[in-house]
C-alpha positions as CSV (number, residue, x, y, z in Angstrom):
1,X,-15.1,2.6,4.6
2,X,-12.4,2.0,7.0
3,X,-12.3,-1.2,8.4
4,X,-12.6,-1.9,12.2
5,X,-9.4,-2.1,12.6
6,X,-8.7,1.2,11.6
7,X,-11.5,3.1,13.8
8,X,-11.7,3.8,17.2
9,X,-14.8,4.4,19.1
10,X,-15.4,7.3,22.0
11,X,-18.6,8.6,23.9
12,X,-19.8,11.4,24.4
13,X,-23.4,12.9,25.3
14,X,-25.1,9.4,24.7
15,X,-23.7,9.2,20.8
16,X,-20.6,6.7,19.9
17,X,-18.6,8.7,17.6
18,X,-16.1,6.5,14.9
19,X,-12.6,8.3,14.7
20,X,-11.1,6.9,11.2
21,X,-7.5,6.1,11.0
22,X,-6.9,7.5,15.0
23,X,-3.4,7.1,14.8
24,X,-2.7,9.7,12.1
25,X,0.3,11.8,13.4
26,X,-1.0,15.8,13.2
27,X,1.8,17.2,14.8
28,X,5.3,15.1,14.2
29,X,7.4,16.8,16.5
30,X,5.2,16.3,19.4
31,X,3.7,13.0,18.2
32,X,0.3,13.6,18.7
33,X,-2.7,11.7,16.3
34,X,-6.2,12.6,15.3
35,X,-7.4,9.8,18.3
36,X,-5.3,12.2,20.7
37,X,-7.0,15.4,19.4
38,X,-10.5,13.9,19.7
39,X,-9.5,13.0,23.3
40,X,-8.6,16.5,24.2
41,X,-11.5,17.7,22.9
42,X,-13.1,15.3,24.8
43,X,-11.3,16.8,27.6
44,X,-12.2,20.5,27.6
45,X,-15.3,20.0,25.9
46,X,-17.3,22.4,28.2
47,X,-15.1,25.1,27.5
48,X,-14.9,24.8,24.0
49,X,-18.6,24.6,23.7
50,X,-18.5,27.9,25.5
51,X,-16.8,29.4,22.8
52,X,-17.7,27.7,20.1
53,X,-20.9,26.0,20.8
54,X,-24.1,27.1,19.3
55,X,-22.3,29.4,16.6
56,X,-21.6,28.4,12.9
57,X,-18.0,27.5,12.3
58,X,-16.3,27.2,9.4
59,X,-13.9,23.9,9.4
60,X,-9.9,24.3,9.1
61,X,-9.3,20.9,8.2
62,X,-5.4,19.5,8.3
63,X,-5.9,16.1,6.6
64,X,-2.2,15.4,6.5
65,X,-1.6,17.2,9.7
66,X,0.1,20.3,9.7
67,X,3.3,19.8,7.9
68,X,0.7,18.9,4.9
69,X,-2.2,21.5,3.1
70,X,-4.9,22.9,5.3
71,X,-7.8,24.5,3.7
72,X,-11.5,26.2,4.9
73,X,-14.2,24.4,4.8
74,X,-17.5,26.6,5.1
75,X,-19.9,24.3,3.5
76,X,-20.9,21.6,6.0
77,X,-20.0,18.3,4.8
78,X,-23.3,16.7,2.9
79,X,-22.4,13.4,4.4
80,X,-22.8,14.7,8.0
81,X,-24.7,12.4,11.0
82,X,-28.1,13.4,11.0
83,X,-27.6,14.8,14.4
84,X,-24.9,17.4,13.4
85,X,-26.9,21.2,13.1
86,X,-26.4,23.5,10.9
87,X,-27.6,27.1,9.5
88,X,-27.2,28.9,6.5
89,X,-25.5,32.1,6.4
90,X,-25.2,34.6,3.8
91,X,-21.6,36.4,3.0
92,X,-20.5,39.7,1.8
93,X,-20.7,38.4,-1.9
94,X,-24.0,37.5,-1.7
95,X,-23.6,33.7,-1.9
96,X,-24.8,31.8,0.8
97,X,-23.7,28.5,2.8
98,X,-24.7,26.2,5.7
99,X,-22.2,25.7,8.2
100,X,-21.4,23.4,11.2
101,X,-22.9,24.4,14.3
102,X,-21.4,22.0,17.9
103,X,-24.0,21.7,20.2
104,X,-22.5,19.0,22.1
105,X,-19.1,17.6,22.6
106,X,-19.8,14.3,20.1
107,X,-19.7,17.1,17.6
108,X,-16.3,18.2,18.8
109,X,-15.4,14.7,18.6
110,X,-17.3,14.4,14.9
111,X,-15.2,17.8,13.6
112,X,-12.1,16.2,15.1
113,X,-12.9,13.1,12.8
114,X,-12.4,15.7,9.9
115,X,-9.2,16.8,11.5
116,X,-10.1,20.0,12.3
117,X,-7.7,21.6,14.2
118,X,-9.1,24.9,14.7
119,X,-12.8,25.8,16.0
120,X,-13.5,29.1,14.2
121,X,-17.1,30.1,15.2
122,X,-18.6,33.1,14.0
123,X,-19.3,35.8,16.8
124,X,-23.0,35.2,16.4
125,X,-26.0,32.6,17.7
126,X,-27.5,30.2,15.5
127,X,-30.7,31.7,16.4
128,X,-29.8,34.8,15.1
129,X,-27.2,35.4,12.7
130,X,-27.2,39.4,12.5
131,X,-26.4,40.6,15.8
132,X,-23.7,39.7,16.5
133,X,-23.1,39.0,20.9
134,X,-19.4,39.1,20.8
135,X,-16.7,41.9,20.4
136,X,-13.3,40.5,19.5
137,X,-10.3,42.9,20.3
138,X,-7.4,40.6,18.1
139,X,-3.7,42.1,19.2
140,X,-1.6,41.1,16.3
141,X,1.9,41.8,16.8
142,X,4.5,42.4,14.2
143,X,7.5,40.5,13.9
144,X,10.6,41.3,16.5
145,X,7.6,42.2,18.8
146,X,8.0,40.2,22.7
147,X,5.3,39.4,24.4
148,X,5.4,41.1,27.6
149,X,5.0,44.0,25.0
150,X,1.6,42.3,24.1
151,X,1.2,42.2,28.0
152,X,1.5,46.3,28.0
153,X,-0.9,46.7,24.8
154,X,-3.9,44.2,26.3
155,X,-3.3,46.4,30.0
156,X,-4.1,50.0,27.8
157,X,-7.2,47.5,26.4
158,X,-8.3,46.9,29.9
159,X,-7.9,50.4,30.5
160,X,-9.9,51.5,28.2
161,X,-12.5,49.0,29.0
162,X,-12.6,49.9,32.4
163,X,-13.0,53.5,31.8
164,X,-16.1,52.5,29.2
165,X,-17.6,49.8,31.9
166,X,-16.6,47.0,29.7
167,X,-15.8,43.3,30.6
168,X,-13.3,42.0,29.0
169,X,-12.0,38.6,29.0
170,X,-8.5,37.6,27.4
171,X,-7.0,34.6,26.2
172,X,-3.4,33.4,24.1
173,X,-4.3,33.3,20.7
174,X,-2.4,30.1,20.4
175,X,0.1,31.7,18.1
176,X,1.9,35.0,19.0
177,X,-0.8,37.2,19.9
178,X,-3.6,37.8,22.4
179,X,-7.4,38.0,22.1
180,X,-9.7,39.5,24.3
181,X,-13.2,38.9,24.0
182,X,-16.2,41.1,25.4
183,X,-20.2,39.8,25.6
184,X,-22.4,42.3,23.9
185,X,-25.8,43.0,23.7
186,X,-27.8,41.5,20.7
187,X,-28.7,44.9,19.1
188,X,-26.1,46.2,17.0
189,X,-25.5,45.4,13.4
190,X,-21.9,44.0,12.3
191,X,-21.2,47.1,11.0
192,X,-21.9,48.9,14.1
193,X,-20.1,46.3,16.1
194,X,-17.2,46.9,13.8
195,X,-16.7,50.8,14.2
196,X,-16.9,50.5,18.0
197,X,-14.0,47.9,17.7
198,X,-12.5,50.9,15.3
199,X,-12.7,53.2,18.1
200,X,-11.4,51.1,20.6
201,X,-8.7,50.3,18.2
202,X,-7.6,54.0,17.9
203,X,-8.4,54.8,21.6
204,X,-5.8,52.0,22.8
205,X,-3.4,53.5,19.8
206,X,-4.2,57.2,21.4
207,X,-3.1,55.9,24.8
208,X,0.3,53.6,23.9
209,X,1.1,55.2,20.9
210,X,4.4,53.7,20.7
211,X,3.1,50.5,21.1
212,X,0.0,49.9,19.5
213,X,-1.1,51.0,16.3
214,X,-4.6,50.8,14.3
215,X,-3.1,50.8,10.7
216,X,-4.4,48.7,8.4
217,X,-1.7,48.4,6.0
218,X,1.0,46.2,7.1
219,X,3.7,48.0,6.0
220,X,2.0,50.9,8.0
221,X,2.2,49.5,11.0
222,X,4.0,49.1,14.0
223,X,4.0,47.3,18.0
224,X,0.8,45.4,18.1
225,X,-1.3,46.1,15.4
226,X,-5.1,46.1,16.9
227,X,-7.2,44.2,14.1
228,X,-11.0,45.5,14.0
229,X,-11.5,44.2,11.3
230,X,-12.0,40.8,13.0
231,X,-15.2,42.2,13.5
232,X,-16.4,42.5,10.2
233,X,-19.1,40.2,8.7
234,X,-17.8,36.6,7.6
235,X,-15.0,36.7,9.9
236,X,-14.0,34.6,12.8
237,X,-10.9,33.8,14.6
238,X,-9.8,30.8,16.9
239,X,-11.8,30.1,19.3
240,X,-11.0,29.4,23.5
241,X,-9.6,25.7,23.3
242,X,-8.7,25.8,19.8
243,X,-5.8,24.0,18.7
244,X,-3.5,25.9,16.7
245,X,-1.4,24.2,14.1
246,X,2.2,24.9,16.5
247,X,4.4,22.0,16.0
248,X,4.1,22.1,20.3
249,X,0.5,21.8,19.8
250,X,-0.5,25.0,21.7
251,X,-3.9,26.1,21.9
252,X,-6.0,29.3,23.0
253,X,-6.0,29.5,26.5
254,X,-8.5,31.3,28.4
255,X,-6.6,33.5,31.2
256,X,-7.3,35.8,34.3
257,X,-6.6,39.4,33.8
258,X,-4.2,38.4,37.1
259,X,-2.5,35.7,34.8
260,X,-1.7,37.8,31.9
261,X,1.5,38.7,34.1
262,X,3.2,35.5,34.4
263,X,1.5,33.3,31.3
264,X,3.1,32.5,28.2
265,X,1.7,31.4,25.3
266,X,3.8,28.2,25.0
267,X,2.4,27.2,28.7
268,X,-0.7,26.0,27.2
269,X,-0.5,22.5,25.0
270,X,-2.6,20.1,23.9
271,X,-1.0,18.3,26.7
272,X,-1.0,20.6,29.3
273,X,-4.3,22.1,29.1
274,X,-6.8,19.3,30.3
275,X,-5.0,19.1,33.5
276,X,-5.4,22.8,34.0
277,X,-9.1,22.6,32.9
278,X,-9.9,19.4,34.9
279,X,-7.8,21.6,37.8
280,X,-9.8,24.9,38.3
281,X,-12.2,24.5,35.1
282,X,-13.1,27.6,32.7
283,X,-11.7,30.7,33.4
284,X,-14.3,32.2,30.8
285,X,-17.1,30.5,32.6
286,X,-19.2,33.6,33.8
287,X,-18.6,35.2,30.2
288,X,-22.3,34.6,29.5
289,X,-23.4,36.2,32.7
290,X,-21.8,40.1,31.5
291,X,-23.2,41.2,28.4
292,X,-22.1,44.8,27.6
293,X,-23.4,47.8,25.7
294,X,-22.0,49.3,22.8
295,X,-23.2,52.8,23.3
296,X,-20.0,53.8,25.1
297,X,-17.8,52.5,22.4
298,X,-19.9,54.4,19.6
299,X,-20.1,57.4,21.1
300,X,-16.7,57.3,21.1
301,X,-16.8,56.4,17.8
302,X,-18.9,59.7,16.7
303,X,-16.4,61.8,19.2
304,X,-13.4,60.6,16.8
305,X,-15.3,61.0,13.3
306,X,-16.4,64.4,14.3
307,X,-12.2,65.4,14.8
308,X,-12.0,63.8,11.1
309,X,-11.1,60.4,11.8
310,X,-13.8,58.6,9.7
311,X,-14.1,55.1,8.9
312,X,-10.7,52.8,8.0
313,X,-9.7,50.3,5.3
314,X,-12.0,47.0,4.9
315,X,-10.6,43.9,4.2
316,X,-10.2,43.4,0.2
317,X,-12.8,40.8,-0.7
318,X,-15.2,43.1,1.3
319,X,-17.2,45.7,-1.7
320,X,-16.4,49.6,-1.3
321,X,-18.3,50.9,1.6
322,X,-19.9,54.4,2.1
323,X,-17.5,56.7,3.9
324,X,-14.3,53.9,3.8
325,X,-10.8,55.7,2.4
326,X,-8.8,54.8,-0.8
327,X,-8.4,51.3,-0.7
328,X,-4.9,51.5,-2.2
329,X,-2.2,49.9,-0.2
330,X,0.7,52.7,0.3
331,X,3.2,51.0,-1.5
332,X,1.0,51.2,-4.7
333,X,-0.1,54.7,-4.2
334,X,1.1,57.4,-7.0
335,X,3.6,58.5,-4.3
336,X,4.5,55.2,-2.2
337,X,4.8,56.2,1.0
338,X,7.0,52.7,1.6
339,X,9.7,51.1,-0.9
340,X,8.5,47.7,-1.3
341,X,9.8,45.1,-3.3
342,X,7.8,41.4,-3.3
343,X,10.2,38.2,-3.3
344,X,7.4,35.6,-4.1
345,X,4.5,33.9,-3.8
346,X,3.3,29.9,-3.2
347,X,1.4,27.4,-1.6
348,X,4.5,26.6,0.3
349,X,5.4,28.4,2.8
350,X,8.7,26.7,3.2
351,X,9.0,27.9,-0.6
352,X,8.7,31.2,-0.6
353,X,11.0,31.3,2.5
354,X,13.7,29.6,0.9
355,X,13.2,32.3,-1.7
356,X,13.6,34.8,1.0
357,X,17.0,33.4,1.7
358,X,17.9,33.6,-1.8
359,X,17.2,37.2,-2.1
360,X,19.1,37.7,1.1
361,X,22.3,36.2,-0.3
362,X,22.1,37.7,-3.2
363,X,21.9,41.4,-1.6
364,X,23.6,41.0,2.2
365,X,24.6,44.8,1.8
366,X,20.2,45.5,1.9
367,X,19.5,42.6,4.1
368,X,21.9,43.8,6.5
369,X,19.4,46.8,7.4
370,X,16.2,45.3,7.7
371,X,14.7,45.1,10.5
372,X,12.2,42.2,11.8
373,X,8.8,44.1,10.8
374,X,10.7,44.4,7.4
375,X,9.6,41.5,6.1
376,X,6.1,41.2,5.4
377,X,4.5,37.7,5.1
378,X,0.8,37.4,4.4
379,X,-1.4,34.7,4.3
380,X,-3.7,34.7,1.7
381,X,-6.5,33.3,1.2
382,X,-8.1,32.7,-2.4
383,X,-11.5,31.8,-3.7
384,X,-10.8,27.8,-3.3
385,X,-7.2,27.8,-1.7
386,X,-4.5,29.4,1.3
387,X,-1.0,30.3,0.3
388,X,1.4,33.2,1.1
389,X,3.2,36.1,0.0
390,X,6.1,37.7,1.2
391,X,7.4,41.4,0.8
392,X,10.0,43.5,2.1
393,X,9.9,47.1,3.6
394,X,13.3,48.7,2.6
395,X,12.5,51.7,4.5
396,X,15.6,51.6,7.0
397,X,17.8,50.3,3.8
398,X,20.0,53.1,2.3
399,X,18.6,54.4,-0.7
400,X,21.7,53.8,-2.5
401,X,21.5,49.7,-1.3
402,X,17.8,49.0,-2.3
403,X,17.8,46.8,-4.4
404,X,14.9,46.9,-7.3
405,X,11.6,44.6,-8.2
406,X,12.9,41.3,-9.3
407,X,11.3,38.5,-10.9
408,X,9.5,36.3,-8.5
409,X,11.1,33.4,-6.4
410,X,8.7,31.5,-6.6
411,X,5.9,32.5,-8.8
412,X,3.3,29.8,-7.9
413,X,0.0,31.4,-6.5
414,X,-2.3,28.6,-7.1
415,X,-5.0,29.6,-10.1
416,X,-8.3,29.1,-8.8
417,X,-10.1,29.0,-11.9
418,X,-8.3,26.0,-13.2
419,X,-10.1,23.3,-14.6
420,X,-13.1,26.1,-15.2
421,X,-14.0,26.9,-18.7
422,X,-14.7,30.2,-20.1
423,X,-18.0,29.0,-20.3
424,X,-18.3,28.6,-16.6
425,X,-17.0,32.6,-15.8
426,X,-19.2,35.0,-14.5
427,X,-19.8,37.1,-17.4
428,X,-18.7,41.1,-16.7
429,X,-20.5,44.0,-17.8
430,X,-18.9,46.2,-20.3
431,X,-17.5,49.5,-18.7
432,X,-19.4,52.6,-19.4
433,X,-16.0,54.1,-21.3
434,X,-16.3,50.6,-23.2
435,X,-19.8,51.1,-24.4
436,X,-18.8,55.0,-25.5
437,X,-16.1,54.0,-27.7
């Protein structure tokens, strides 16, 4: 246990919550410690409850602050104060898991303990867990892309909205991107809730189509890619308030559609916010009060599978579902549609970078033609652990200048079964072909 010395105490709604070790650094550049991050919690706290409050979340913990390893944390710690709720949820694969759910801000202050950066609720109540109240439209953008082109792509959203007597409510993401969040109704299913963010998706790509685009396949896309699949069961993305892991410290800001014009995403800090929230409060605080139907969306939804657009790629984890296309990234298809050629893969990010320079030196005739969207860096996520991938698209290099598959640099994907013996594997039924030979 830490000793006195090495805890600090703060109140909040009639509990005194212990921060351990508050002067941690999380942030070096901006100098900002775990005590600080429990005070702005502390600060916003009515907002952030607003998003996040009520809902499971699953913990994004930054122990060493986030130049060190994150990871996700769905399982709610067992040596949690009685007073912290929870709920059990069941996942696509069947296994099931209780998670965190704030009700108050000492739980705010109790996640920030754990260094959790991030609030990443699910876009259900705790009450129930499958209808979900909350349609997330997540506007990605691919590299190269500027903001005030994000600006254009969340005006065709509201657009679109408008037309299908929608409310939405936008925020920064934190990070490059915009969210924009409409209340729903608690009647639809996830999947149903999904295929009208589909539709929306492909209506806003119908509209700006040099903008936006609903491809799922990175190396497909282009502009803003439009991720519905934010929608699907056992996802969730940072919440209003949350502090992203930005060496400024930025976190989601909730926004006017009248400030989408002039705000930036680096306006809003850790250190800026809670003098705009103590300033002119919540901008999301009414979100409660609109609650919208889905019936437009799906009927827009039928309108499109009826012209032969039918359901889209799920994320991989997720099982094959009825109606979904080939789940075969183009690249790997028979006939790519896209030369791609992966550099390397790592916990470190900085790693595989650095390998990204290496490949870069070693072919400056290719790298010369690539453009920003070229270069394809994915975060993965595995069964226990996060690292990333990178890949390049050498579709505007010369065919002549593109340079073949190489050996990985670095080859390090963490193994997730390590330290598991074959005892301990989920045995696999033989294939039917097996059994015949």
């Amino acid at each position: 246990m830490a000793r006195p010395a090495e805890q600090e105490r703060l109140t909040a709604s009639g509990r005194e919550v212990a921060i351990s070790n508050p002067e941690k650094v999380l942030f070096p550049e901006a100098h900002l410690t775990k005590l600080d991050l429990a005070q702005y919690y502390l600060s916003v706290a009515d907002g952030a409850l607003r998003a996040a409050g009520g809902r499971p979340n699953v913990l994004v913990r930054y122990p060493n602050g986030i130049d060190g390893e994150y990871f996700y944390q769905k399982r709610a710690p067992s040596s949690r104060p009685p007073w912290i709720d929870v709920v059990a949820l069941k996942f696509p694969s069947g296994r099931t898991a209780e998670e965190v759910v704030p009700q108050d801000a000492a739980a705010l202050l109790w996640m920030a303990n754990l260094a959790c950066l991030e609030l990443h609720p699910h876009p259900v109540r705790d009450d129930d867990l499958d209808h979900p109240d909350e349609l997330r439209v997540d506007l990605d953008p691919v590299p190269g892309v500027s903001w005030e082109q994000i600006r254009e792509v969340a005006r065709a959203v509201r657009g679109v909205l408008n037309d299908l007597h929608l409310v939405g409510w936008p925020k920064t993401s934190g990070s490059r991107g915009m969210h924009i969040y409409i209340r729903i109704e608690r009647r639809w299913t996830f999947n149903q809730a999904r295929r009208a963010a589909l539709a929306l998706a492909r209506e806003v790509e119908r509209r700006a189509p040099g903008l936006a685009t609903s491809k799922w396949w990175k190396e497909e896309r282009h502009g803003v890619f439009i991720d519905y699949n934010q929608n699907a069961k056992d996802r969730t993305i940072a919440a209003a308030y949350s502090v992203r892991p930005k060496p400024d410290a930025r976190v989601s800001a909730p926004l006017t559609w009248d400030e989408i014009d002039e705000a930036a995403p680096e306006d809003f800090t850790m250190l800026t916010m809670p003098a705009r929230f103590a300033a002119i409060g919540d901008r999301h605080r009414d979100i409660d009060a609109h609650p919208c139907s889905l019936e437009g969306l799906l009927e827009l939804s039928a309108r499109q599978e009826a012209e032969g657009l039918g359901d889209a790629p799920w994320p991989p984890h997720y099982r094959k579902q009825p109606g979904e296309p080939a789940r075969v990234q183009p690249s790997r298809r028979r006939t790519p549609v896209h030369p791609l050629v992966e550099i390397g893969r790592s916990r470190d990010k900085d790693a595989v970078l650095a390998g990204l320079g290496r490949w870069k030196a070693r072919h400056p005739d290719a790298a010369a033609h690539l453009e920003p969207a070229d270069v394809l860096v994915d975060a993965m996520r595995g069964r226990f652990s996060t690292w990333t991938r990178i890949r390049i698209n050498l579709q505007h290099v010369p065919e002549a200048l593109r340079p073949g598959q190489e050996p990985l640099d670095p080859d390090d994907m963490p193994d997730d079964w390590a330290g598991v013996s074959h005892a301990d594997w989920p045995r696999r039924r033989p294939s039917r072909s097996r059994k015949e030979s």
